[in-house]
C-alpha positions as YAML, in Angstrom:
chain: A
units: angstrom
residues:
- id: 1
  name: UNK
  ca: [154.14, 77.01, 166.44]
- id: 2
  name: UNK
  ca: [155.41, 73.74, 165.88]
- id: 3
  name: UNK
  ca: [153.75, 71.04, 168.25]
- id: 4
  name: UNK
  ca: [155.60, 68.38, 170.12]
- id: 5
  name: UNK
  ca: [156.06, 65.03, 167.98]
- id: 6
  name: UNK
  ca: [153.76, 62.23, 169.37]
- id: 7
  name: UNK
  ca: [152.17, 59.10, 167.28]
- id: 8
  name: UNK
  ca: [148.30, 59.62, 166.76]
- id: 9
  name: UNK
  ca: [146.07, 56.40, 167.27]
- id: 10
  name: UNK
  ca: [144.61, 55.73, 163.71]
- id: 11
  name: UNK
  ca: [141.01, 57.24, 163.04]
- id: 12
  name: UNK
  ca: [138.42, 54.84, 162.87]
- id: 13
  name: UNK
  ca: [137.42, 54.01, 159.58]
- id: 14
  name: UNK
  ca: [134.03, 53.99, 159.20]
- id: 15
  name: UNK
  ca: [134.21, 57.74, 160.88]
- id: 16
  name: UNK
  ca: [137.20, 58.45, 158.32]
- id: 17
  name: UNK
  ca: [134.93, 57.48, 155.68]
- id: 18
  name: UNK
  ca: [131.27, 58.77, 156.57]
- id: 19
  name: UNK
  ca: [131.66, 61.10, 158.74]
- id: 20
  name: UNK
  ca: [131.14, 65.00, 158.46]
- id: 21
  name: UNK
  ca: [134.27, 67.45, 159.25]
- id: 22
  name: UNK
  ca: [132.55, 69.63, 162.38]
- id: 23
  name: UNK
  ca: [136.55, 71.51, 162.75]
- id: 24
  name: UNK
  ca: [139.85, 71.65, 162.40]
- id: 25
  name: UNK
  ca: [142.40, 72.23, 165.20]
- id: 26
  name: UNK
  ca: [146.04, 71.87, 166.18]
- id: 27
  name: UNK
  ca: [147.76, 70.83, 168.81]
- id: 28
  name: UNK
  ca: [149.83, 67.57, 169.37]
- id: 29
  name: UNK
  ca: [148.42, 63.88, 168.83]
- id: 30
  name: UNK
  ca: [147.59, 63.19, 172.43]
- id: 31
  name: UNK
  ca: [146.42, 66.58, 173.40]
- id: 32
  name: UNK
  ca: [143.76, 66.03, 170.68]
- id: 33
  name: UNK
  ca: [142.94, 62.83, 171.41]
- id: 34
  name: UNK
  ca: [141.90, 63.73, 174.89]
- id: 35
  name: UNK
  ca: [140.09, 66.76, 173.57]
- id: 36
  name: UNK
  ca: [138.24, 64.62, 171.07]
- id: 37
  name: UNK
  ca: [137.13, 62.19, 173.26]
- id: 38
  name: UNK
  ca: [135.91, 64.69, 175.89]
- id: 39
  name: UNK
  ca: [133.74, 66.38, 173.21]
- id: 40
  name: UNK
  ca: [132.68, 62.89, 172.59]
- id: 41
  name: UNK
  ca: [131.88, 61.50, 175.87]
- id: 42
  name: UNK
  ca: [129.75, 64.79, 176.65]
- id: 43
  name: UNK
  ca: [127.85, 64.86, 173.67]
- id: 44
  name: UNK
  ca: [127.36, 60.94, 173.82]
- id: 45
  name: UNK
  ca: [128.26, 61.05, 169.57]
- id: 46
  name: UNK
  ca: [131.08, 59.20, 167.44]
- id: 47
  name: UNK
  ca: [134.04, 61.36, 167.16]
- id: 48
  name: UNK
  ca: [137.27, 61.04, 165.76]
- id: 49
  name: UNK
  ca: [140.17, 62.58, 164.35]
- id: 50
  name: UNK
  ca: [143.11, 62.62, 162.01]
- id: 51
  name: UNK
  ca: [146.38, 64.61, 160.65]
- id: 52
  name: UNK
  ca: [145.74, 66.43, 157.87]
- id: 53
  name: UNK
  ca: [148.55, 69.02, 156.52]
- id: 54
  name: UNK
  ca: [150.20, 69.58, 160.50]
- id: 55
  name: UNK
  ca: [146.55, 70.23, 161.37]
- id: 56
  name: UNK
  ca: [143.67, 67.59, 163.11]
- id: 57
  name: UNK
  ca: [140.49, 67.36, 161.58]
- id: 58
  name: UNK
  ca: [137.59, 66.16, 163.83]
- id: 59
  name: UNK
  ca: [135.01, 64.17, 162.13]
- id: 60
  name: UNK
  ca: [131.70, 63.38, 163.59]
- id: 61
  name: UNK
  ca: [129.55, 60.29, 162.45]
- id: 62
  name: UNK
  ca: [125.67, 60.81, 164.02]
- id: 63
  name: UNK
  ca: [123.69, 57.86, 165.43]
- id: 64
  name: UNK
  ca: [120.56, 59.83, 165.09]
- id: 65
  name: UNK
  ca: [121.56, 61.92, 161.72]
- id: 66
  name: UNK
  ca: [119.86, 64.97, 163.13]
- id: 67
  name: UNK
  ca: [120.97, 68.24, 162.85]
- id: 68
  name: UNK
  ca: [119.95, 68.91, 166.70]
- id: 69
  name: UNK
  ca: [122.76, 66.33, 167.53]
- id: 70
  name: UNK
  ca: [125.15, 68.30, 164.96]
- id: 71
  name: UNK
  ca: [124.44, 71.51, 166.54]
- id: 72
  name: UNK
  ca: [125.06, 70.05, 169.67]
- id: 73
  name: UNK
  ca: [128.56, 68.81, 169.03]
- id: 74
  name: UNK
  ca: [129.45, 71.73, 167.52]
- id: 75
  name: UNK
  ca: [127.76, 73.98, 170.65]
- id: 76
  name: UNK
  ca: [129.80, 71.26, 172.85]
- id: 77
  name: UNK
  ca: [133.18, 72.36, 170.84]
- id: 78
  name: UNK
  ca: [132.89, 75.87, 171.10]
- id: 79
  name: UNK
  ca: [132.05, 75.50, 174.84]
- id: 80
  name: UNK
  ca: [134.86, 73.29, 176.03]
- id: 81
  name: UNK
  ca: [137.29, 75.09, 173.25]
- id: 82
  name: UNK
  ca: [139.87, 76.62, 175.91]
- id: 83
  name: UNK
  ca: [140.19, 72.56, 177.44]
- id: 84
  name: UNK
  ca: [142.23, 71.62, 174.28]
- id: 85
  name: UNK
  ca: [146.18, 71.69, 174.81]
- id: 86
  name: UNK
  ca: [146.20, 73.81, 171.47]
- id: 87
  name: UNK
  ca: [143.73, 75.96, 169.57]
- id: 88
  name: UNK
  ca: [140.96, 75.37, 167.26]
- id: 89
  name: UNK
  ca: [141.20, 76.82, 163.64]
- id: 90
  name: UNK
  ca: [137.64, 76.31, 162.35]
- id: 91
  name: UNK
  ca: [134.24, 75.18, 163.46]
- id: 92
  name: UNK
  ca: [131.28, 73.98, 161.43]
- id: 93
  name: UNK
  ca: [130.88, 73.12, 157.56]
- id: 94
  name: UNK
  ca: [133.84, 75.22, 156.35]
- id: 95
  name: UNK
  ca: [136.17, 72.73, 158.14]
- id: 96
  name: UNK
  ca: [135.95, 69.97, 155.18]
- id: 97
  name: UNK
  ca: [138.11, 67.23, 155.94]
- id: 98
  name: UNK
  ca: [140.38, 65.73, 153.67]
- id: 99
  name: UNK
  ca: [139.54, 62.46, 151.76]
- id: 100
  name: UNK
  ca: [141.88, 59.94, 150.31]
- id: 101
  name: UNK
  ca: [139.58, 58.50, 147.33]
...
């Protein structure tokens, strides 16, 4: 499925840099930003996302670097899944995301 063209806002770099991949999904730029920043706003962590091969890959930076507040963002994902304008491809560890070094 090919998504409608829109511009995404650029990921914030210290996210882009440290933060952990927690999935992958696809849909178009503003359907994911909303998405991303629900998941962010109800699990009160740092979110953010970029395009990575046609797909968006969510990154999550932890204020508390616990894996309780990992788990929850991911719980939080899988939970409010069917609210995102697209579909998710992967949650959890196996949804590296990709680094320009």
């Amino acid at each position: 499925m090919e998504w409608p063209k829109s511009v995404p806002p650029p990921c914030d770099s210290e996210i882009f840099r440290n933060g952990k991949g927690v999935c992958i999904v696809a849909g178009n730029a503003d359907a994911v930003e909303r998405w991303v920043r629900l998941i962010a706003h109800e699990t009160n962590a740092r979110l953010d996302w970029h395009y990575n091969d046609a797909k968006a890959s969510v990154l999550y930076l932890g204020t508390l670097g616990t894996e309780t507040e990992r788990h929850h963002v991911l719980d939080t994902i899988r939970k409010m899944e069917g609210e995102l304008d697209g579909y998710v491809i992967s949650i959890g560890s196996s949804s590296a995301p990709y680094r320009a070094w």
